[in-house]
C-alpha positions in Angstrom: 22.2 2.1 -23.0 21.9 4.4 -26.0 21.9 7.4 -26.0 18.6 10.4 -26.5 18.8 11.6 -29.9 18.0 15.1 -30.0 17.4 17.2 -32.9 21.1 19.3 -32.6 23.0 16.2 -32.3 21.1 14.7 -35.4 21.3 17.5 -37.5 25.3 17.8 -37.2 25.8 14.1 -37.7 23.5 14.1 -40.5 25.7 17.3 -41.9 22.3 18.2 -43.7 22.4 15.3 -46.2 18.9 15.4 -47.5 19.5 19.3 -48.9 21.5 19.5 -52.1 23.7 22.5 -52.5 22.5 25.8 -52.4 21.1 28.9 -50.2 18.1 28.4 -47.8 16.7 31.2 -45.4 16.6 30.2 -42.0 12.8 30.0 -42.0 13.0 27.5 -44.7 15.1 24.7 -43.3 13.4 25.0 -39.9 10.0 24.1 -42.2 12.3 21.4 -44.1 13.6 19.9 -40.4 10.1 19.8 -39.1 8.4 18.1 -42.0 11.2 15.4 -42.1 11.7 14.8 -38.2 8.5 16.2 -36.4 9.4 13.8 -33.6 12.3 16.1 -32.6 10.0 19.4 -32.8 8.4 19.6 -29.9 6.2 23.6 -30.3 5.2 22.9 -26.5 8.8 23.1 -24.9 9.9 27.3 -25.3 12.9 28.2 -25.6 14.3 30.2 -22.2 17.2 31.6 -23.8 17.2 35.4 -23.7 17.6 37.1 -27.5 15.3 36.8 -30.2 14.6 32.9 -29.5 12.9 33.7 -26.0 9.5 32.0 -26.0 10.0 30.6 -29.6 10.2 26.7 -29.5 13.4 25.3 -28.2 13.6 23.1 -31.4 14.1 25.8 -33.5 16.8 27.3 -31.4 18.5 24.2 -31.4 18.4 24.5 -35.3 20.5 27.6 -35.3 22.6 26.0 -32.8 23.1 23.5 -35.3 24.1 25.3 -38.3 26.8 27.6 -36.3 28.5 24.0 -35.3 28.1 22.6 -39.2 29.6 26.2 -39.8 32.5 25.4 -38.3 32.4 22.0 -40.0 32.5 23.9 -43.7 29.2 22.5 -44.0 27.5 25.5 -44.0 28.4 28.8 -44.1 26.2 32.0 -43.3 25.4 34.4 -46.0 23.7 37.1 -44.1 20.0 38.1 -43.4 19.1 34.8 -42.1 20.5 32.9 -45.1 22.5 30.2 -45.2 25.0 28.2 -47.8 25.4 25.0 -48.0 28.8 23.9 -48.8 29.0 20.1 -49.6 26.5 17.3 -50.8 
């Protein structure tokens, strides 16, 4: 049986190949993630977590989630005020 994809999971093996080098605010990569896989960015389902996701879609949260696991990949690396670097092609 295969397994669920789910939009963490697919970013980290995907290591963010369809950006080219560069620095992206947060903001901008979650618009990026949903135009290219809207089928894993479910608005409807709100994130739980307390902080400053609570009530914010859970997709988004899991974007974040992902880029602090590419992070310690060397894929990424955070450059402050919500931006982010990416490392490698």
């Amino acid at each position: 049986m295969a397994k669920k994809l789910d939009l963490r999971t697919w970013l980290v093996e995907s290591r963010l190949f369809f950006l080219p080098k560069g620095i992206y605010a947060v903001s901008d990569l979650i618009d990026t993630i949903k135009e290219i896989v809207p089928h894993l960015c479910d608005d409807t389902i709100l994130c739980t977590h307390s902080g400053n996701t609570l009530n914010s879609p859970e997709w988004k949260h899991s974007v974040r989630w992902a880029l602090h696991e590419l992070q310690k990949l060397d894929i990424v690396e955070s450059v402050g005020d919500g931006m982010w670097k990416k490392n490698r092609k």
